[in-house]
C-alpha positions in Angstrom: 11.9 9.7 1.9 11.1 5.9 3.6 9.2 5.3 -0.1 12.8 5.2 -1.6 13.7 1.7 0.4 9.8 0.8 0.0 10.0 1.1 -3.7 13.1 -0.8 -3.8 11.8 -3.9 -2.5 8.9 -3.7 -4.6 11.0 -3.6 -7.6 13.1 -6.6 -6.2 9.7 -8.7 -5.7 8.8 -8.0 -9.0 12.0 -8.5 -10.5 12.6 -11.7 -8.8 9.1 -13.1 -9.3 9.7 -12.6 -13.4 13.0 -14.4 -13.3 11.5 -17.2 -11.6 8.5 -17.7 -14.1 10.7 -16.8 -17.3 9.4 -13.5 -18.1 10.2 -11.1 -20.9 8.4 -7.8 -19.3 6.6 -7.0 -16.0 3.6 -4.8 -17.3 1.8 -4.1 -14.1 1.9 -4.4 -10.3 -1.1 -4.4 -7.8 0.3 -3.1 -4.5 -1.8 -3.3 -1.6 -1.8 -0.2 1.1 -3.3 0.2 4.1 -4.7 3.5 4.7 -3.4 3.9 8.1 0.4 3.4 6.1 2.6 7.0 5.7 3.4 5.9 1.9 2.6 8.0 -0.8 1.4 7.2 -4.2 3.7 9.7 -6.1 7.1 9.0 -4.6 6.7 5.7 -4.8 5.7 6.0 -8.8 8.7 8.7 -9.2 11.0 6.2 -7.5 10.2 3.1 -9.8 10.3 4.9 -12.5 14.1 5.3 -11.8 15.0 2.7 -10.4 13.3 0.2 -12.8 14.8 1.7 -15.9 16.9 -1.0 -17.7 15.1 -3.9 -16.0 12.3 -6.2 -16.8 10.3 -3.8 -15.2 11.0 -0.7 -17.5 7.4 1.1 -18.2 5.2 -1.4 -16.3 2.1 0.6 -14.5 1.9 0.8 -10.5 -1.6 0.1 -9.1 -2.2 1.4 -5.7 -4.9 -0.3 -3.8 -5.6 1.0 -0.3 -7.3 -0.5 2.4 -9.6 1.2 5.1 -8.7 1.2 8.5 -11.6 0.8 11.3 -12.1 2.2 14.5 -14.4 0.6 17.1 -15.9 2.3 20.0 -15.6 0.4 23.6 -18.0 2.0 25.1 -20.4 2.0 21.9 -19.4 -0.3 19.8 -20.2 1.5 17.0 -17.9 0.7 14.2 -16.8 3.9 11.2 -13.8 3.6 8.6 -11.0 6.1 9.9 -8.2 7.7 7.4 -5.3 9.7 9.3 -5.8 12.2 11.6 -7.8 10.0 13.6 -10.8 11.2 14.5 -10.7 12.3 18.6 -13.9 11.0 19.4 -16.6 8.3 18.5 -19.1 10.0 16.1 -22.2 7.6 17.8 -21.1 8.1 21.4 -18.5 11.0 21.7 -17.0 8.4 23.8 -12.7 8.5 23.7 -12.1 5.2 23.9 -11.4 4.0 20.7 -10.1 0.5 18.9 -8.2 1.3 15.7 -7.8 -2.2 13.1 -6.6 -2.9 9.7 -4.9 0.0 7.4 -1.3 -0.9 8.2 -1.0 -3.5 5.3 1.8 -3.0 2.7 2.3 -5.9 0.0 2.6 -6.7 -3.2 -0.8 -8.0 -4.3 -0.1 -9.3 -7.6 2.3 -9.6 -10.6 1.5 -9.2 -14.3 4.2 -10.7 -16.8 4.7 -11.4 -20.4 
């Protein structure tokens, strides 16, 4: 349910963005997600496609681009990529003591216009 609010700043980005460069037509936006982020692909699509009906932004295709979150071990420091659940333990070390970075990003990478 958060992706209805989510998508609607999207849409307003985007919206905003063509005004200010005198488009005609948004025809694609590159979002950027971290994997870590709750958002889901789907909702977010279903949502734009109804809320961007009548605007510049009609029709234009969503890309989803996600980013990997990685964990670091402190007693390792072995390094892996993590996607939720989070792993319990280290895979090198079986040590619990783990560092998690990146994977919370959520933006608007880029705008296409006509």
């Amino acid at each position: 349910m958060h992706e209805l609010p989510v998508t609607q700043g999207i849409l307003q980005v985007a919206l905003e963005t063509a005004q200010q460069n005198d488009a005609h037509r948004i025809t694609d936006i590159h979002l950027a997600i971290g994997a870590m982020s709750s958002i889901v692909d789907d909702s977010v699509q279903f949502y734009f496609d109804l809320l961007s009906r009548d605007t510049l932004a009609e029709g234009a295709q969503l890309h989803f681009h996600r980013s990997p979150a990685t964990a670091t071990c402190w007693q390792c420091q072995h390094q892996f990529e993590v996607v939720p659940p989070l792993a319990d333990a280290c895979p090198a070390c079986g040590s619990i003591q783990l560092h998690v970075t990146g994977g919370r990003e959520f933006y608007v990478e880029s705008i296409e216009i006509d």
